[in-house]
N, C-alpha and C positions, 0 to 999 in steps of 0.2 A: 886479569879480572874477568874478562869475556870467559875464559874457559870454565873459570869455577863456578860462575854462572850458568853455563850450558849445565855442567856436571848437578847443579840445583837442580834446576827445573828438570833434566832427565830422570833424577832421583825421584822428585817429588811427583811425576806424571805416573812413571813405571809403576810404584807402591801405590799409587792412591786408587781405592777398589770404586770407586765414582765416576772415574774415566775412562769410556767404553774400548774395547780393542780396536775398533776403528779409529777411535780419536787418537789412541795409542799409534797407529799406523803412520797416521797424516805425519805425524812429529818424527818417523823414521824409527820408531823405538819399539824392537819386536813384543809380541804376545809371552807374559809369562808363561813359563811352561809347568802345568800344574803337579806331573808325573814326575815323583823323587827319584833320586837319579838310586840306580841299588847299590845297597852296600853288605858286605858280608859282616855276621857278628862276628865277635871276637870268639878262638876258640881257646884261648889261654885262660889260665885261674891264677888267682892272686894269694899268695900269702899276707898273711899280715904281722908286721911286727908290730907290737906295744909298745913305748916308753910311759912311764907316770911320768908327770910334770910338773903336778902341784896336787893338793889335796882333791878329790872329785876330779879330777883332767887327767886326758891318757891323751898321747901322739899316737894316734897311727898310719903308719906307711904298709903301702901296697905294694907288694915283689914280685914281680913275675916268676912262677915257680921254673921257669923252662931256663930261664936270663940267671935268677939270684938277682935282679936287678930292679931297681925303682923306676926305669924308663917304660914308658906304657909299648904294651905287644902289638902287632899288626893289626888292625883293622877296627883298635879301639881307642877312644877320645876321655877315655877319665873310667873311674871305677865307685861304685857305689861299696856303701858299708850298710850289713842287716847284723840286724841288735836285739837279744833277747836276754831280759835277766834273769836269774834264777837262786835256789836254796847254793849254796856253795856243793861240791859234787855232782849236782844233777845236769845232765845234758840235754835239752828237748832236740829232738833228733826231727822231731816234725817243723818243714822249712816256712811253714805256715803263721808259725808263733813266733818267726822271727819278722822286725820291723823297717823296712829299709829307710835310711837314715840320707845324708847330703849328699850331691854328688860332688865329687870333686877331677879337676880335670888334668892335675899333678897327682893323682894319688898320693895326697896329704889331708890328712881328715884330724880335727878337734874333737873326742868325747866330753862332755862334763855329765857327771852325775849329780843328781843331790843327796842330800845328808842321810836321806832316807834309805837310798841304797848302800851304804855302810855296809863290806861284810858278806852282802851279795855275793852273786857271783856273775862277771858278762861273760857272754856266748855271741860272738863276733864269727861272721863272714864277708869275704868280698865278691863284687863280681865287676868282672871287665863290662864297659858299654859303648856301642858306636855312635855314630850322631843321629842316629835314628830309633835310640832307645833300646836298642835290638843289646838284649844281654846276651853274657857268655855264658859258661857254666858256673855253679858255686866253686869257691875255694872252698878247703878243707876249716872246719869251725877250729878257734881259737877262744882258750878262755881263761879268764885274769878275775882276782880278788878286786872287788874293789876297794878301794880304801884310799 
């Protein structure tokens, strides 16, 4: 009991921004350290495969294009999916008009569309990301009817 009590009040002294670093000191409990520790982005890109699932819903999973494999690549923590719709055929090649959508930390991602995009067309990419936001490069775009 004594211990998970110390581990309390360690907890709640360190986090609380109220308590000066000297007060911080007195209790034995160093100074956060403000400076993120660095990390490298990812350099790998992501495939994406589709499955539909139900009417408006697509599965998609993230591959690492280097693996063929769904386990995330060195130096990244999840991967983002960017989403733009379009006339069926048409590609917007500008990365701009794409919208970047959930992140997810399995590279497993839910689309649903509405009824409205019937017939549409999505224009999906991935991008690997580390835990400091820091993206990788784009995947290559991927695009599916919807329906």
């Amino acid at each position: 009991m004594e211990k998970a009590w110390r581990q309390f009040l360690n907890e709640s002294i360190r986090f609380n921004t109220s308590v000066s670093t000297a007060d911080k000191e007195v209790f034995g409990i160093s100074p956060h350290d403000g400076i993120r520790t660095p990390a490298q982005a990812p350099t790998a890109t992501g495939n994406i495969d589709a499955k539909r699932l139900g009417a408006f819903e697509y599965e998609l999973t993230v591959i690492d294009e280097k693996t063929s494999k769904r386990k995330l690549p060195e130096h990244a923590t999840g991967s983002y999916i960017y989403l733009t719709i379009s006339k069926p055929g048409i590609l917007p090649e500008d990365i701009d008009t794409y919208r970047k959508l959930n992140f997810s930390s399995n590279s497993h991602h839910v689309l649903r569309f509405s009824p409205s995009d019937l017939g549409k067309q999505a224009n999906i990419y991935a991008r690997y990301s580390n835990q400091h936001g820091q993206k990788g490069p784009a995947g290559p775009i991927e695009t599916f009817l919807i329906n």
